[in-house]
N, C-alpha and C positions, 0 to 999 in steps of 0.2 A: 103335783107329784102323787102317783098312786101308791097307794104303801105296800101293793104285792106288784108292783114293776116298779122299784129304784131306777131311778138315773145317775148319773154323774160320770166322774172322766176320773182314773186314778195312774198315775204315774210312777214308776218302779226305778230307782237306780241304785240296785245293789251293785258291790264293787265285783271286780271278775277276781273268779277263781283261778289262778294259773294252770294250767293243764288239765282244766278239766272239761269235758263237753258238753257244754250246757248253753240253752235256746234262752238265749236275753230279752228277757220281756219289757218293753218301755212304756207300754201305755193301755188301758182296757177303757173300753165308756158304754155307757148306752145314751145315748143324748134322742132329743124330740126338738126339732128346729123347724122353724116360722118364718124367720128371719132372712128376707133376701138377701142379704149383704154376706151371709154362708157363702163363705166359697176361699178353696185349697188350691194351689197350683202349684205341683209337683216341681217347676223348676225352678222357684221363687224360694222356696222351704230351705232353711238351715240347719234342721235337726237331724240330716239324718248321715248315714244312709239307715234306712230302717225299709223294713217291706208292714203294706197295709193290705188288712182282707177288712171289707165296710157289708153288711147282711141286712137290707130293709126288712123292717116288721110292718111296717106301713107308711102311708102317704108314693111321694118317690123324689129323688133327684138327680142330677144330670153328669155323666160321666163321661169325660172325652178322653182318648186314651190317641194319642198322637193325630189320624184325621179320622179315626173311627169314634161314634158318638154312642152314647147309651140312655136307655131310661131305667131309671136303676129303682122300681116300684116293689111290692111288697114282693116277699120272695125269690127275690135278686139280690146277687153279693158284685164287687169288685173288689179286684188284684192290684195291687200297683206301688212299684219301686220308688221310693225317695233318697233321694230326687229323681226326677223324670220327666216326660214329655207328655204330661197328663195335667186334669183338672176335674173338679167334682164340686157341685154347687148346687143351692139349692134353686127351684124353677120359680120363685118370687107369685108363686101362685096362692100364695095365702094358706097352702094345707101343710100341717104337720109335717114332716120327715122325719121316718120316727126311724133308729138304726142303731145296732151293735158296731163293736170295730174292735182293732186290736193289731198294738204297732208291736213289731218283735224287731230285734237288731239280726241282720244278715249271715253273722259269723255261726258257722254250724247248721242253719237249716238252709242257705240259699240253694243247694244243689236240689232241695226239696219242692220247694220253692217253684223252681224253673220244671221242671216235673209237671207239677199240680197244671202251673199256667198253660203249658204245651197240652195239658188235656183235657181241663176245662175249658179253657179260654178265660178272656179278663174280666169277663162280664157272666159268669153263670148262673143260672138256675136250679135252688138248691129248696126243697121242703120244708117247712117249717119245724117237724119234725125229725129229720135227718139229725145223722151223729154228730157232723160241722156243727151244726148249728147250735145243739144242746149243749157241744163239749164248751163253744165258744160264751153259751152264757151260763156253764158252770163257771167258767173262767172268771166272767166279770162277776157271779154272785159270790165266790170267792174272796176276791178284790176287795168289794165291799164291805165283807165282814170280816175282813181282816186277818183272812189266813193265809194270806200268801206274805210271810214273814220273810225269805232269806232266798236267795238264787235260787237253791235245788228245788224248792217247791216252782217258786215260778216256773221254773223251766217244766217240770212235769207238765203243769197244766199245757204251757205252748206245747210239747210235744205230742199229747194227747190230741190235742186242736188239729196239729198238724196229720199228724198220724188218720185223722177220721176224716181231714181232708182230702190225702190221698186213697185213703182206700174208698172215699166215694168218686174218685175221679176216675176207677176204675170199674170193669162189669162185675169184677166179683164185690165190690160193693154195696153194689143194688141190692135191697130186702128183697128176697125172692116173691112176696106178695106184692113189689111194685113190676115183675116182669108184666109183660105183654100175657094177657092169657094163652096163647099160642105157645109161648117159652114156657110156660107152667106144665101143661098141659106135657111138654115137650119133654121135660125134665120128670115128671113125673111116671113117664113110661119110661125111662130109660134107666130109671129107679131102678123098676120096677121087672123091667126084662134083659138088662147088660149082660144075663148068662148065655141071653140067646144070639144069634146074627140076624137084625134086621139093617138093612140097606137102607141109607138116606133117604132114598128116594118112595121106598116102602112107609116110611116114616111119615114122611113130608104129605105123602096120598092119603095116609090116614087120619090126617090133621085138616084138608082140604086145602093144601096150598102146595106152592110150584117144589120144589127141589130147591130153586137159587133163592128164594124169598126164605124159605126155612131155614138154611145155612145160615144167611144172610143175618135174620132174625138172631135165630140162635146163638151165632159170635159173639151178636152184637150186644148180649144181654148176661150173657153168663161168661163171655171172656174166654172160652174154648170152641173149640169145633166140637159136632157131635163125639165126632170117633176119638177124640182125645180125650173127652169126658164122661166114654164108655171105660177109656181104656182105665181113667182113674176111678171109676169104679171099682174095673175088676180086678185093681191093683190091691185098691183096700180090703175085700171080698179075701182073695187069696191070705193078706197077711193073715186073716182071721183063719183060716184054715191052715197055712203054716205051721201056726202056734196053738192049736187044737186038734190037730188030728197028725195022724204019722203017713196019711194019703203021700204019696210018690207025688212026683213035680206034675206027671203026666197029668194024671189023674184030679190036682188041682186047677192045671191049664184049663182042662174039659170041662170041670166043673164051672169054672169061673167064663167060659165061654169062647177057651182060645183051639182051635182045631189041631196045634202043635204046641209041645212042649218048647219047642227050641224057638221058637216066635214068641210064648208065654215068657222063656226067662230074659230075651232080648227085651222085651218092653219094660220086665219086673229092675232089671239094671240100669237103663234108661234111668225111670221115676227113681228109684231108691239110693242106685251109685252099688248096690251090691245083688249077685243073682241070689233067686229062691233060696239056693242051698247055703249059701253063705248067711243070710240073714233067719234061715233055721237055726243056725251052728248056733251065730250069737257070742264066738268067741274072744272077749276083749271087746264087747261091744253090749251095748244097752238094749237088755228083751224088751223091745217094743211090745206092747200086748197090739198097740193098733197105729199106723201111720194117717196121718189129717194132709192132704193137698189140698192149696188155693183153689 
């Protein structure tokens, strides 16, 4: 055992709290396995129903998830409900399988859960450095030292776990420094010029690449369209001039890039739920100094 990576397996069964919402933590480890005779099968298991996320550090072992099969090597996680139609073992190959895990009881996070699955998939690919993965082994170094005393903490940490699970299974999750350079590139001019009107296709020429590949691109990485991610720009742009200057709606519109006021406060309603002048007033309502969109 190395004395700056602990292993071990720890198990949790505090009693439930009645009424209250809270992510049941059953089990954290970090184990290192050799041993062929490693091996789980989801419909055999008695313990649960519980749901398992499993993240190799290194070596690898083998994940079948009903007739789809995995190799589950460093940098790969798996999903998978207990009980189920799954199995996971290790490949009797004589190397380490070295992994994190972490079994949560169903009640309260399952709707989350089926979320994650439907967009990662059950076998993903996740960074060594990514948020899953740190929150998961603050989780276990937690465990170990012995601060996770009582429900509400546990639950914190699952919910933290979960929480950076889903926001990496989404594009606004992505560290903008792992976009594509293309989407950097992308996003950084449109930073940079949302006041003005450039056309997709003006866009996409000045990057050297088609229109459909740039959309394409783009969606794919930041979770919007260009034009919805100008428009929340010039969403944010306005509130700041809203709340600092006494400039007329119009005049905001123009500034922030929109050719009509009455198109500028259609969109400002949309994002916000209230128009321009409404959310000037402020009346029985909280002066935002600035609004944050996904």
């Amino acid at each position: 055992m190395r004395p700056d990576t602990p292993f071990g397996i720890y198990g949790f069964r505090f009693h439930e709290v009645p009424r209250q919402p809270l992510c049941g933590l059953y089990a954290v480890g970090h184990e290192s396995i050799d041993d062929p005779s490693y091996h789980w099968d989801g419909q055999a298991r008695t313990d649960g129903p519980l749901l398992l996320f499993q993240y190799t550090v290194q070596g690898e072992g083998l994940f079948e998830n009903g007739t789809a099969a995995y190799r589950i090597h460093d940098g790969r996680a798996f999903l998978a409900e207990i009980p189920g139609d799954h199995r996971y073992y290790h490949p009797g190959n004589g190397v380490p399988w070295e992994f994190y895990f972490v079994l949560v009881r169903p009640a309260m996070i399952a709707p989350l859960w089926e979320d994650i699955v439907s967009l990662l998939g059950p076998a993903p690919f996740l960074e060594a450095g990514s948020a899953p993965v740190q929150a998961l082994k603050e989780l276990f170094l937690a465990a170990h030292r012995g601060k996770i005393t009582d429900p509400y903490i546990a639950s914190s940490y699952v919910y933290r776990f979960a929480m950076e699970l889903r926001r990496a299974s989404s594009a606004s999750g992505q560290p903008r420094t792992q976009r594509p350079a293309l989407v950097q590139d992308a996003v950084r001019f449109l930073d940079e010029s949302f006041h003005r009107m450039v056309g997709q296709e003006e866009l996409a020429a000045r990057l050297g690449v088609s229109k459909f590949h740039f959309l394409r691109m783009f969606t794919r990485h930041v979770g919007l369209t260009p034009n919805d991610y100008v428009n929340r720009r010039r969403i944010e742009k306005s509130v700041e001039l809203l709340r600092t200057t006494d400039w007329s709606v119009d005049r905001i519109a123009s500034e922030v890039g929109y050719s009509t006021g009455s198109y500028y406060i259609k969109v400002f309603k949309k994002l916000t739920g209230q128009t321009p002048g409404e959310f000037r007033i402020a009346d029985n309502r909280l002066p935002f100094s600035k609004l944050f969109f996904d």
